[in-house]
TIKOLZA-88725 format. One record per residue (C-alpha): residue in three letters; x, y, z. Coordinates in Angstrom, 3 decimals, padded with zeros to 6 digits. Layout:
+-----+----------+----------+----------+
| res |        x |        y |        z |
+-----+----------+----------+----------+
| ala |        X |        Y |        Z |
...
+-----+----------+----------+----------+
! end
This chain:
+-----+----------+----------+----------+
| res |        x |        y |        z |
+-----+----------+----------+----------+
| unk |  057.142 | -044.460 |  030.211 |
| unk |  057.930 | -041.129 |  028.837 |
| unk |  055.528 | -041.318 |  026.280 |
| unk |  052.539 | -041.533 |  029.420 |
| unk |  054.129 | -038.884 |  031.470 |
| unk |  053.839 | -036.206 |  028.077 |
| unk |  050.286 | -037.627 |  027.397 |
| unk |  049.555 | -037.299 |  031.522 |
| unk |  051.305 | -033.327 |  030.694 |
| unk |  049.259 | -033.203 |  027.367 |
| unk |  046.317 | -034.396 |  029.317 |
| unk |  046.388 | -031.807 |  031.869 |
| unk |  046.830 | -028.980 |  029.510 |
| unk |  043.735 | -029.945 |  027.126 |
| unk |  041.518 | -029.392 |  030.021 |
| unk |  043.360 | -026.433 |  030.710 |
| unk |  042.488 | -026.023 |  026.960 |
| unk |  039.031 | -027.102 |  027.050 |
| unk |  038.622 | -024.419 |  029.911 |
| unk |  040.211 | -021.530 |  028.325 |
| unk |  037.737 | -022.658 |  025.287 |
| unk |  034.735 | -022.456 |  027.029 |
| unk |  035.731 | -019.075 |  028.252 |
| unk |  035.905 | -018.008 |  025.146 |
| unk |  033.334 | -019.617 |  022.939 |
| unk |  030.719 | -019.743 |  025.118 |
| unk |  030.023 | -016.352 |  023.711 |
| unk |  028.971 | -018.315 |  020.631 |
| unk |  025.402 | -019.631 |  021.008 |
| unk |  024.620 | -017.705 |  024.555 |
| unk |  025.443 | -013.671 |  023.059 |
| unk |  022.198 | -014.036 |  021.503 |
| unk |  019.481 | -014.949 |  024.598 |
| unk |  021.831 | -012.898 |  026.889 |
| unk |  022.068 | -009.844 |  024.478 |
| unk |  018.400 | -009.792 |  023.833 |
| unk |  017.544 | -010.204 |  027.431 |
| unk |  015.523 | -013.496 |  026.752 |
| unk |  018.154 | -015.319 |  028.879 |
| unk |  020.222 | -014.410 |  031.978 |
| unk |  023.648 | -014.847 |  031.630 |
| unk |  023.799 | -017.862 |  034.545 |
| unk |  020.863 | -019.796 |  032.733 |
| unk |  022.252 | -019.099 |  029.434 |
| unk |  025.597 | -020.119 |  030.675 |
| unk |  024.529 | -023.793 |  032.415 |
| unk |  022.312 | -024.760 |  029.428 |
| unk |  025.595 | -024.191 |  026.763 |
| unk |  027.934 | -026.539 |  029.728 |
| unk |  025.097 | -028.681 |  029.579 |
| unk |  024.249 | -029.347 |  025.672 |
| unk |  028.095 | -028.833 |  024.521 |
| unk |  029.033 | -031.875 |  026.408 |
| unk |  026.535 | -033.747 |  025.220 |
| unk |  026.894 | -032.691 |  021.795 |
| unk |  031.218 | -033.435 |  022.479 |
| unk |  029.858 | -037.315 |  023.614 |
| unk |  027.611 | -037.843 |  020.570 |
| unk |  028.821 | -036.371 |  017.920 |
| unk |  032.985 | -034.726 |  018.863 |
| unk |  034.103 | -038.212 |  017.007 |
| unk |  033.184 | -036.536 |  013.756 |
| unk |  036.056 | -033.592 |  013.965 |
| unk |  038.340 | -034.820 |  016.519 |
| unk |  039.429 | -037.888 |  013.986 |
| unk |  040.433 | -034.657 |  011.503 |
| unk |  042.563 | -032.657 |  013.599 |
| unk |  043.848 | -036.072 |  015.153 |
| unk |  044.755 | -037.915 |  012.671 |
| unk |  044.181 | -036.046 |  009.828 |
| unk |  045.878 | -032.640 |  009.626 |
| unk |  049.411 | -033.806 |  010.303 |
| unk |  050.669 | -037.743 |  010.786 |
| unk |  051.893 | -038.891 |  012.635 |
| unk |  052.184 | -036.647 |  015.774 |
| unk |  053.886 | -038.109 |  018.695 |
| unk |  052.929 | -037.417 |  022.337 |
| unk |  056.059 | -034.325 |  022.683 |
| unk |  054.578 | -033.193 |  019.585 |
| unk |  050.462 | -032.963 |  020.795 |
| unk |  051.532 | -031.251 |  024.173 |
| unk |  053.833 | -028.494 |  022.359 |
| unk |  051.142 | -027.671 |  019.784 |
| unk |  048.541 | -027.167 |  022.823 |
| unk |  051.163 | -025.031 |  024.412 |
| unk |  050.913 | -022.681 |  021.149 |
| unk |  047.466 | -022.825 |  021.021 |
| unk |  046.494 | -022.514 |  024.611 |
| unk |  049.149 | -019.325 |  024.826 |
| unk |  047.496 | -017.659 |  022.043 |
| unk |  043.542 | -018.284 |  023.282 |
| unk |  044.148 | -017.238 |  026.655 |
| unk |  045.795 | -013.706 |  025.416 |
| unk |  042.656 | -013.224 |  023.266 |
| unk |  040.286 | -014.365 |  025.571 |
| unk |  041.801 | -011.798 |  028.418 |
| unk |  041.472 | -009.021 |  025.133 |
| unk |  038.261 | -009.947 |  025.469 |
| unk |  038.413 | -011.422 |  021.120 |
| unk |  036.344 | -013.652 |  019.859 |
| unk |  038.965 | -015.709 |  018.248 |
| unk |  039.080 | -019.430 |  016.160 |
| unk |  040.109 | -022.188 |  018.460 |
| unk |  039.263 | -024.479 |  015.906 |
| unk |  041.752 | -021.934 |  013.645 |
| unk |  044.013 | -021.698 |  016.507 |
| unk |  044.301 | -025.933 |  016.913 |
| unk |  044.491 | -026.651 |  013.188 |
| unk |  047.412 | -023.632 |  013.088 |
| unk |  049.230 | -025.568 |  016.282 |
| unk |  049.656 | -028.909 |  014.472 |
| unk |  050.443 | -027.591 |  010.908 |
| unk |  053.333 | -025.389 |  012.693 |
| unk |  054.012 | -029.113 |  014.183 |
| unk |  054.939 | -030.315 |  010.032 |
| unk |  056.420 | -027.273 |  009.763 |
| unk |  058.784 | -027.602 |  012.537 |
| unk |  059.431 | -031.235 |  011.526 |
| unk |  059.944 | -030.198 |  008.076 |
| unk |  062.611 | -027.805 |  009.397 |
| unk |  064.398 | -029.923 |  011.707 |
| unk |  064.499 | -033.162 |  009.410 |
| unk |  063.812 | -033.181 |  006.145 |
| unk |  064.176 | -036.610 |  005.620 |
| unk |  060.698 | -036.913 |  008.031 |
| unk |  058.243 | -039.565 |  007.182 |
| unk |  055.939 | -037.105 |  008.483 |
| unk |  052.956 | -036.162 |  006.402 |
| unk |  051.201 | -033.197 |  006.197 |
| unk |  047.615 | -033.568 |  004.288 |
| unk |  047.734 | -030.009 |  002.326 |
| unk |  044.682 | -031.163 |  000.669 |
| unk |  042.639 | -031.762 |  003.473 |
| unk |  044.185 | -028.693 |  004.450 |
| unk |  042.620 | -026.706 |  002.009 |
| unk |  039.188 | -027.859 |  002.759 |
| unk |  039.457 | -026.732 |  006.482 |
| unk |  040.515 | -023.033 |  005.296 |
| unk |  037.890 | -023.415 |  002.627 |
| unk |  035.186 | -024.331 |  005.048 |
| unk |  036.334 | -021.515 |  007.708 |
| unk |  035.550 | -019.125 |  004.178 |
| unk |  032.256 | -020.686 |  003.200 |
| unk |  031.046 | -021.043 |  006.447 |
| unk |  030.433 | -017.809 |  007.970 |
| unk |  029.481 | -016.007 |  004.706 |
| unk |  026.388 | -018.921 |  004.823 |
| unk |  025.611 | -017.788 |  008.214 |
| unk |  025.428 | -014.131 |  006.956 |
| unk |  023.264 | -014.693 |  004.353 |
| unk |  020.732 | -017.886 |  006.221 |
| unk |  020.945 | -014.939 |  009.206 |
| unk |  019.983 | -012.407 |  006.669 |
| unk |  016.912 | -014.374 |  005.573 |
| unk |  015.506 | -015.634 |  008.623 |
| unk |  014.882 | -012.178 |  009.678 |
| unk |  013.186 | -011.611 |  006.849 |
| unk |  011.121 | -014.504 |  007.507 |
| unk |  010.886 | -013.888 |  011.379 |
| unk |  009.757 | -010.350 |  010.923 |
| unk |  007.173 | -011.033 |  008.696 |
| unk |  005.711 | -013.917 |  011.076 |
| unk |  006.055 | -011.647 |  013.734 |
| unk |  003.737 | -009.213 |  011.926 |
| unk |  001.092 | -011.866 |  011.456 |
| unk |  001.293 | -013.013 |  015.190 |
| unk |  000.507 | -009.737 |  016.187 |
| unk | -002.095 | -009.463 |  014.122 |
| unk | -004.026 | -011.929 |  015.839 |
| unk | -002.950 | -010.777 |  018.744 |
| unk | -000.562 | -013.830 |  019.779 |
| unk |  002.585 | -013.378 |  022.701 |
| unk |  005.460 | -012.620 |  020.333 |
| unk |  007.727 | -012.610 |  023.148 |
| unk |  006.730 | -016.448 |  024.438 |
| unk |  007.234 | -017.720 |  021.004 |
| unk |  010.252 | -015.554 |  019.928 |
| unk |  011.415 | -016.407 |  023.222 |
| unk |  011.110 | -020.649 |  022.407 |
| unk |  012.804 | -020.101 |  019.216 |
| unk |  015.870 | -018.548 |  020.608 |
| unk |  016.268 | -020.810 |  023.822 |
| unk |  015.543 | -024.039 |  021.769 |
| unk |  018.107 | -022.412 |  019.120 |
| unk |  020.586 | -021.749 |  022.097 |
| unk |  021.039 | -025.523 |  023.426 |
| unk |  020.992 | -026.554 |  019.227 |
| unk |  023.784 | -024.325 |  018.853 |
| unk |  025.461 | -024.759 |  022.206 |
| unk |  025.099 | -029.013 |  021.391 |
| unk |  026.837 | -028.263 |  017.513 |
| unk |  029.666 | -026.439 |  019.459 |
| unk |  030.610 | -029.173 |  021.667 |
| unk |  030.058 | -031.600 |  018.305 |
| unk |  032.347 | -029.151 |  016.484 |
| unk |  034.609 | -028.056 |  018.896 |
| unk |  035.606 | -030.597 |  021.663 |
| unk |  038.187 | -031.871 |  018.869 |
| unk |  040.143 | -028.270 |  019.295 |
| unk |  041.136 | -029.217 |  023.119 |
| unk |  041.749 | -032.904 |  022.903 |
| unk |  042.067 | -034.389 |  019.176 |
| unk |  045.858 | -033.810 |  019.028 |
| unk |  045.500 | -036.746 |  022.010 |
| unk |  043.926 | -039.674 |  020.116 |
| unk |  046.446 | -041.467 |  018.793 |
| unk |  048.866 | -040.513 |  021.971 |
| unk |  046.070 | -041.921 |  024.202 |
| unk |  044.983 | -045.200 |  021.964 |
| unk |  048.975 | -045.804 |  021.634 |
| unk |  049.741 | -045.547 |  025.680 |
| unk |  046.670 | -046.940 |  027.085 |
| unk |  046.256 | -049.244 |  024.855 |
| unk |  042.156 | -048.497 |  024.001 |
| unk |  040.516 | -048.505 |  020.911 |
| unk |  040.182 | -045.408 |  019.180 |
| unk |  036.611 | -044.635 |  019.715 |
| unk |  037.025 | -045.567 |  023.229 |
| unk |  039.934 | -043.059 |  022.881 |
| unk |  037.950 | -040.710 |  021.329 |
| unk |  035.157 | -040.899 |  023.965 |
| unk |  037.021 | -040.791 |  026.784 |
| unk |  038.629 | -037.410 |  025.790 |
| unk |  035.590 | -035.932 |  025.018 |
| unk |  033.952 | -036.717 |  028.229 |
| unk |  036.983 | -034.741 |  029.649 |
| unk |  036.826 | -031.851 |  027.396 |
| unk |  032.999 | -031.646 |  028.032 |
| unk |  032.943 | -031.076 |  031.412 |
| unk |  035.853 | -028.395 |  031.060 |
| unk |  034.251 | -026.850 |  028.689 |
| unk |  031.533 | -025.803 |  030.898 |
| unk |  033.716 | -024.952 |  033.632 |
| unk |  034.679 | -022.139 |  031.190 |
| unk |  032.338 | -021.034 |  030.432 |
| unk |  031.097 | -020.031 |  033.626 |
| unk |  034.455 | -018.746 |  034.484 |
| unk |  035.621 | -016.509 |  031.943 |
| unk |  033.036 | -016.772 |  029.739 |
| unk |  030.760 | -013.150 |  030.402 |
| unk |  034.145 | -011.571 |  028.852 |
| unk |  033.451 | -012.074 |  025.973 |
| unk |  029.831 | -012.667 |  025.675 |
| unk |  029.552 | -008.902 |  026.946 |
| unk |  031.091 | -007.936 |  023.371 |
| unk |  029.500 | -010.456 |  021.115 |
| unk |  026.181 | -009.858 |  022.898 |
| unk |  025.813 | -006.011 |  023.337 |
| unk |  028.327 | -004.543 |  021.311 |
| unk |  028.102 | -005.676 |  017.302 |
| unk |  024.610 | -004.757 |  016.869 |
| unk |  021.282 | -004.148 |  018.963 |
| unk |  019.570 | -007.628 |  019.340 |
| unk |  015.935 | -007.895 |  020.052 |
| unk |  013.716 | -010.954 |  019.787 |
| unk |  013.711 | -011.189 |  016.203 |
| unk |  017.260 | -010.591 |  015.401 |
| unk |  018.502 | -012.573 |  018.252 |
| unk |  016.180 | -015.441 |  017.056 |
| unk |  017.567 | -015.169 |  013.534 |
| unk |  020.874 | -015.002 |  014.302 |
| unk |  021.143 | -017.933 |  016.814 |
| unk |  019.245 | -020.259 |  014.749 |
| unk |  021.345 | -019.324 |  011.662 |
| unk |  024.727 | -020.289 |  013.811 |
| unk |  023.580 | -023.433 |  015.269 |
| unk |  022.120 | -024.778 |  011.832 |
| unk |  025.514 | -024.028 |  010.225 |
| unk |  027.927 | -025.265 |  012.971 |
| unk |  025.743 | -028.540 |  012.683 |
| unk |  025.537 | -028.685 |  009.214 |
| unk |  029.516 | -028.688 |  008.962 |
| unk |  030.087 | -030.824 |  011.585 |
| unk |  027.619 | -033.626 |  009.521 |
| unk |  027.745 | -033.273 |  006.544 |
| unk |  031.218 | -033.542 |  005.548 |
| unk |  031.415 | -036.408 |  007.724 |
| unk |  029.491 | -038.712 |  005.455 |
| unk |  030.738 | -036.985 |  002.024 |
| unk |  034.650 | -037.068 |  002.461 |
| unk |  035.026 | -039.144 |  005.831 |
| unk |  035.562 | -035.957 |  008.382 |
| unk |  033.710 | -033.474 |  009.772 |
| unk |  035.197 | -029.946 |  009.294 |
| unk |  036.766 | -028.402 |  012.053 |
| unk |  035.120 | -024.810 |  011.090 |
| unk |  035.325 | -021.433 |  013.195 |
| unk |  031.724 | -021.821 |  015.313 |
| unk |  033.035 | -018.142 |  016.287 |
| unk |  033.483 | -016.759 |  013.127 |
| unk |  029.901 | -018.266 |  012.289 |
| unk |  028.451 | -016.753 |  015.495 |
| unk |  029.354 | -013.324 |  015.099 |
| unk |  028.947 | -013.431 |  010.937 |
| unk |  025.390 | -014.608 |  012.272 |
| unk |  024.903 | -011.544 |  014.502 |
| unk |  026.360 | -009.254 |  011.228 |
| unk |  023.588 | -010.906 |  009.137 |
| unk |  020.891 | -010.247 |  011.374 |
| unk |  021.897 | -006.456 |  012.440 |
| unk |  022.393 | -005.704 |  008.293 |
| unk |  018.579 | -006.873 |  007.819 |
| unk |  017.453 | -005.312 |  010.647 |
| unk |  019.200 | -002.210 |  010.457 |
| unk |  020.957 | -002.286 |  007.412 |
| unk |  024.943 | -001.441 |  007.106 |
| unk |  024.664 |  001.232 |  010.046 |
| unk |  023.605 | -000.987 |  012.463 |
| unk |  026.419 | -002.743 |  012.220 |
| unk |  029.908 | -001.608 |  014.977 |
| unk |  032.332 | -002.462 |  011.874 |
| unk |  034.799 | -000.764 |  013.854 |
| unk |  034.452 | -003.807 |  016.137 |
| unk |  033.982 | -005.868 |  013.854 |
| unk |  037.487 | -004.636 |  012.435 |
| unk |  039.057 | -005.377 |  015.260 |
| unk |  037.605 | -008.782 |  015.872 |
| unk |  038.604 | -009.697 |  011.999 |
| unk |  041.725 | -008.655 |  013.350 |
| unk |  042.316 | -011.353 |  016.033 |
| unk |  040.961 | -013.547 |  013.371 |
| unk |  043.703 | -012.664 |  010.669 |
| unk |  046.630 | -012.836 |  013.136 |
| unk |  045.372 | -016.477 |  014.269 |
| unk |  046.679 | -018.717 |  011.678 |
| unk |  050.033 | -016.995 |  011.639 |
| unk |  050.648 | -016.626 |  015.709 |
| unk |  049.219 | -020.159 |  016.944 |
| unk |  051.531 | -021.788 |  013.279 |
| unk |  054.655 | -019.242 |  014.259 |
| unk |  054.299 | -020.678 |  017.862 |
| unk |  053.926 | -024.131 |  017.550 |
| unk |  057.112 | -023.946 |  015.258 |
| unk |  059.218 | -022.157 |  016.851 |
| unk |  058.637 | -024.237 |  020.261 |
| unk |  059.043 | -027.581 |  018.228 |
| unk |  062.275 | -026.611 |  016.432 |
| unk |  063.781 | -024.581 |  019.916 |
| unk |  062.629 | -028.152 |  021.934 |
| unk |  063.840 | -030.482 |  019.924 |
| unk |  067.543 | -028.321 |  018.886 |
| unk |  067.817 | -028.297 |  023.346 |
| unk |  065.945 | -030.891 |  024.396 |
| unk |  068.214 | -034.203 |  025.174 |
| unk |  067.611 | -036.533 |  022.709 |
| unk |  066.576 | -039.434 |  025.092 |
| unk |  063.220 | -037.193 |  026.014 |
| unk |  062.128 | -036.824 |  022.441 |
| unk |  059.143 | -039.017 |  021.666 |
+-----+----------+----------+----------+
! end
């Protein structure tokens, strides 16, 4: 019984989660039509609701079995809901800073502060904390957005030049320029919801399989159905805060760079969401955010070079990135080890 009323809790606050996300990340794969002015920010807005939840039906399995069940195990239903606490705190101050942050950096901090915590409080714990799976994640959240940079950096070299040659012959630059970045847009906004559904509601799976007795893929689909439609709500709630400084503010984007940069962030999301999946078993929770705006950075460099860049912008986003891992960890253990040291033992599950 108590175990359903802290998943019913947990449930409530991943689509608070989910929400909060969308506000956030929407900025991800819609900066780039809104910023160039090939989109308007409503459009742009109900196409990423619309592909991120189907990209969170058909293909969130693929991450949301890592942070899940494969970060940290086994995490009990107390443990999910006081890791989202952490994790939805720390989003919802960056998101109202207006900072493009990690949530899937944010999530995977939550439930490593969760072995953390355990560690602390029992160190006999048959908990288990998978440091080498671990080490992928923070690899892939490394190799990820310096391969958007540099797939960013030579698409534009490729769009420009085809650009030259449509012209040439006198083609619409704008209609074509125009396909590439909205067809680019619902890619990227689809690899999001692949990627990134797991962040609200993959701490829930084995909570959820255990309570209601279902299967875990039923599990699995159920929660991303829920985190889908969140998502979107998001998104068109909160999510022109941050799009305004994603889209306008890193570099100028035109056509060509807004083409190179949003086809360079949804190939990557999707690549890491896939790939891993059939080479090691899980598909890598990596930062779609970090990839978004390294995108952007690769684009404005080639276009521009270094001076086109706002680095003192980017500083400060890098900034909210760095203090991530250390907040959303520092939270989630300190909440686990001050709940479970005051919490009557006969609620801890």
């Amino acid at each position: 019984m108590l175990e359903a009323i802290y998943l019913g809790l947990g449930i409530a606050l991943a689509i608070y989660y989910a929400i909060i996300m969308g506000a956030n990340d929407a900025a991800n794969s819609s900066s780039q039509p809104v910023g160039s002015g090939i989109m308007s920010l409503k459009s742009a807005l109900t196409t990423f609701g619309i592909a991120a939840t189907i990209g969170a039906l058909v293909q969130g399995r693929m991450v949301m079995i890592t942070v899940g069940k494969g970060v940290v195990e086994p995490i009990g239903a107390l443990d999910a809901l006081l890791a989202s606490i952490a994790a939805v705190f720390w989003i919802t101050l960056a998101t109202w800073l207006k900072l493009p942050i990690s949530t899937s950096h944010t999530i995977v901090s939550a439930v490593l502060g969760i072995g953390i915590a355990k560690m602390i409080i029992d160190t006999s714990s048959e908990l288990i904390i998978r440091w080498s799976l671990i080490e992928k994640i923070i690899l892939s959240w490394i190799c990820s957005p310096a391969a958007s940079i540099a797939l960013a950096y030579l698409l534009y070299q490729f769009f420009k030049r085809l650009a030259i040659y449509m012209i040439d012959r006198g083609w619409s630059t704008s209609k074509i320029f125009s396909a590439i970045v909205i067809a680019s847009h619902l890619w990227g906004a689809y690899s999001f919801g692949a990627n990134d559904i797991a962040n609200a509601t993959g701490v829930y799976i084995t909570v959820a399989s255990k309570v209601l007795g279902l299967p875990s893929q039923t599990a699995m689909t159920v929660l991303a159905a829920i985190g889908g439609g969140a998502i979107a709500l998001g998104g068109f709630w909160w999510g022109h805060r941050v799009i305004g400084v994603v889209g306008f503010r890193i570099t100028r984007l035109d056509y060509v760079t807004a083409a190179s940069a949003i086809l360079s962030y949804a190939a990557v999301v999707w690549l890491f969401t896939t790939i891993p999946k059939f080479l090691i078993g899980y598909g890598m929770p990596i930062s779609t955010t970090y990839v978004a705006v390294s995108s952007i950075v690769g684009a404005g460099i080639a276009a521009y070079g270094f001076r086109g860049i706002s680095w003192k912008l980017f500083l400060m986003i890098f900034l909210g990135w760095t203090l991530t891992l250390p907040v959303a960890c520092g939270l989630s253990t300190g909440i686990h080890v001050l709940t479970y040291k005051f919490l009557p033992s006969e609620y801890i599950k």
